[in-house]
C-alpha positions, 0 to 999 in steps of 0.5 A, spaced: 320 844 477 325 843 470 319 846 466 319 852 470 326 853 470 325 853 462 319 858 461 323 862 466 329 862 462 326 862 455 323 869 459 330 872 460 333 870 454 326 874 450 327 880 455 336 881 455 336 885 448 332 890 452 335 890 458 342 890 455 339 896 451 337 900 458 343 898 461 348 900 454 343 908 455 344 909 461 351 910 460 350 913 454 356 916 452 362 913 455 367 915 452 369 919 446 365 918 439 366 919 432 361 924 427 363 920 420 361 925 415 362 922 408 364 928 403 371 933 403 372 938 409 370 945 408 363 942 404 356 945 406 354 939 411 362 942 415 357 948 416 353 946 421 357 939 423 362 942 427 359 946 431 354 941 433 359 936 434 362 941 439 355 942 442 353 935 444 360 934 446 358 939 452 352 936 453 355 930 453 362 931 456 365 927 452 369 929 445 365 928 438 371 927 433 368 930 426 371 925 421 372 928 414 371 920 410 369 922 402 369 918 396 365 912 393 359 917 392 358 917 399 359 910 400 366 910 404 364 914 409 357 910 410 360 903 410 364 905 416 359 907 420 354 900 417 360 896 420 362 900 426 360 898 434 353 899 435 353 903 441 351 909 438 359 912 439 360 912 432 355 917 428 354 918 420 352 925 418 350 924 410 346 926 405 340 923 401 345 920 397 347 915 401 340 912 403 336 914 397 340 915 391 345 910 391 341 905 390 340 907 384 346 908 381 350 902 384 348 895 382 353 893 389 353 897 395 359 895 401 352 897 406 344 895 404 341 903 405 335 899 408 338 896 413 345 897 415 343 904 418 338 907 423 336 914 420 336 918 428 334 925 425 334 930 419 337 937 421 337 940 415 334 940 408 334 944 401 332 945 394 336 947 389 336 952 385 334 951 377 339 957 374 341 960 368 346 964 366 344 972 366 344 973 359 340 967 357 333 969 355 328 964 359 327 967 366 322 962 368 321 955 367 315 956 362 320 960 358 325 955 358 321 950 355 319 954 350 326 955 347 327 947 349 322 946 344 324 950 339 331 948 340 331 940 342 338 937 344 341 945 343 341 948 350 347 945 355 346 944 362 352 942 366 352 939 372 356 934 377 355 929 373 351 922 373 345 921 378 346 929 379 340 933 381 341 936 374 340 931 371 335 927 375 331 935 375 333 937 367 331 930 365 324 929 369 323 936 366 325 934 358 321 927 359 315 930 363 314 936 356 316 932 351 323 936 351 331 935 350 337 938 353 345 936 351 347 934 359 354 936 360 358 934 366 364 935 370 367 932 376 365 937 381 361 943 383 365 948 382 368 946 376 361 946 373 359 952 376 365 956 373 363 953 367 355 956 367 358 963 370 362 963 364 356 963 359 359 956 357 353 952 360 346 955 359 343 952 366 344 948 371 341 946 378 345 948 385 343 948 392 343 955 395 349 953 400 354 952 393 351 957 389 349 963 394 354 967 393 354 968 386 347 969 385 348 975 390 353 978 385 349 976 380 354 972 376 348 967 375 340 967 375 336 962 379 329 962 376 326 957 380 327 953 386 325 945 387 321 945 394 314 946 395 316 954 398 320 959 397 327 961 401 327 966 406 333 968 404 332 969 396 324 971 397 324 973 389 326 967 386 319 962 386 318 955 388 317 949 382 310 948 386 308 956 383 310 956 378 306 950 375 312 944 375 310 940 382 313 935 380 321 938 380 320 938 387 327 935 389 330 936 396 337 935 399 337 934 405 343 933 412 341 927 416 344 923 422 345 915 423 348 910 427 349 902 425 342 898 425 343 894 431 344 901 436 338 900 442 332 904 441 334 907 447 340 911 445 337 911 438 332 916 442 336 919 446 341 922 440 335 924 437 333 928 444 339 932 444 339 933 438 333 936 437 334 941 442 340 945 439 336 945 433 331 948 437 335 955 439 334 960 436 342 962 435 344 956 432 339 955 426 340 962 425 347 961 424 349 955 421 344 953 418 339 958 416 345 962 413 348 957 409 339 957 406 338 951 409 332 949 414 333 946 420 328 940 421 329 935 427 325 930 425 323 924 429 326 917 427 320 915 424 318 921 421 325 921 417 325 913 415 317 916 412 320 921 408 326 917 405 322 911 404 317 917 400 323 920 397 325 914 394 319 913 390 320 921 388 327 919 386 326 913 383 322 916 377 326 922 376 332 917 375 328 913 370 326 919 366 333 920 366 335 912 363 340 912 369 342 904 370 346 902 376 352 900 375 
């Protein structure tokens, strides 16, 4: 009798995480919940944030407090939501920053980006503009590494400093055609961006959503764009991939993510509900196709997939560009 009351407890015990985990979905969500988004307010990932925060607090009746975090490199924001309840009330929308390139640049990190989160869902994604100012000769990729050759150290780029985008992409490119260029950073996209409108920069490499609305009034010239196809939105400028640089593929993306020891139930429940606001028509069309993002909505393992892919990617740029953590 002793011995089956032990098998029957020792059943229990393997069984109660699960349980508890229904239990804790079925009531999910229970009370108010905190969106934690780790960059300053008014910033591309407060596009589409807010109002998807206002739309699952409809669905889910419950408020959804969007949290303005930044500093650390993203890494503030995140450490928060690493060390926050695991009951899926507190939520981290980041960038690829967070997961994939901080590793990279700090040899201590106050969370473990293979660990500490859940990647729950990728809303959005984009490439990034390689531009250049208007009166700079080169209009296509080929053309600037002509002039690189011809020129080595003399073309400025300017960029959001280290382990920017414009590093990683502009470094891949000198190691990969045997090139170089002289990297001038600034603290912060606007900054560099006045300084490549102004003509003080030749290039740099800037997400469409910050760089858009200066390219529509033609104070820079993008000449390609780091993902495998063109935007709908600026149809005339190619893709790296055409234009024969497959390897400059670099993609920013927007991603959703709970604390580790969240129950895969409400792992996919977050997931659910999000998915279907990424599917109205409307909503894309105005928050994140207008910012020139694609919306995405992946599932959570195809999203863990891709940042582990990812890593690899961006683990060669960082090592064409010699960046070491610090």
């Amino acid at each position: 009798m002793k011995i089956r009351i032990l098998k029957v407890n020792s059943f229990l015990m393997l069984l109660w995480p699960a349980l508890l985990g229904l239990v804790q979905a079925q009531s999910f969500p229970n009370h108010n919940l905190s969106m934690v988004v780790p960059f300053s307010a008014g910033g591309t990932a407060d596009l589409f944030t807010r109002p998807l925060s206002q739309a699952l607090a409809a669905h889910w009746g419950h408020s959804v407090v969007v949290e303005n975090v930044p500093g650390g490199d993203t890494t503030i924001g995140a450490s928060r939501v690493a060390q926050a309840v695991a009951d899926g009330h507190t939520l981290l929308m980041t960038n690829s920053q967070s997961l994939v390139g901080n590793r990279f640049l700090f040899k201590k990190m106050p969370y473990d980006p293979d660990k500490s989160l859940i990647p729950v869902i990728m809303v959005a994604r984009s490439g990034s503009f390689l531009m250049t100012h208007p009166s700079f000769p080169a209009t296509s990729i080929r053309e600037l590494v002509n002039m690189a050759r011809a020129q080595p150290g003399q073309i400025a780029y300017a960029s959001t400093g280290r382990g920017s985008a414009a590093q990683l992409v502009l470094e891949t490119l000198g190691k990969r055609e045997k090139i170089s260029f002289n990297h001038i950073p600034y603290k912060g996209v606007a900054p560099a961006m006045t300084a490549l409108a102004s003509g003080e920069d030749s290039i740099g490499v800037f997400t469409p959503a910050g760089s858009g609305a200066m390219v529509r009034a033609g104070k820079v010239r993008p000449i390609a764009i780091t993902s495998k196809s063109r935007l709908k939105l600026f149809p005339q400028v190619p893709s790296v991939v055409e234009a024969g640089y497959p390897y400059l593929t670099y993609l920013t993306w927007f991603g959703l993510f709970v604390p580790a020891a969240t129950s895969p139930q409400i792992v996919q429940q977050i997931y659910r509900d999000v998915e279907r606001i990424l599917k109205q028509p409307q909503f894309v069309e105005k928050y994140i196709a207008s910012a020139s993002l694609d919306a995405v909505g992946s599932h959570p393992e195809e999203f863990a997939a891709s940042i582990r892919d990812e890593i690899v990617n961006v683990g060669a740029m960082v090592s064409a560009a010699n960046l070491l953590p610090q």
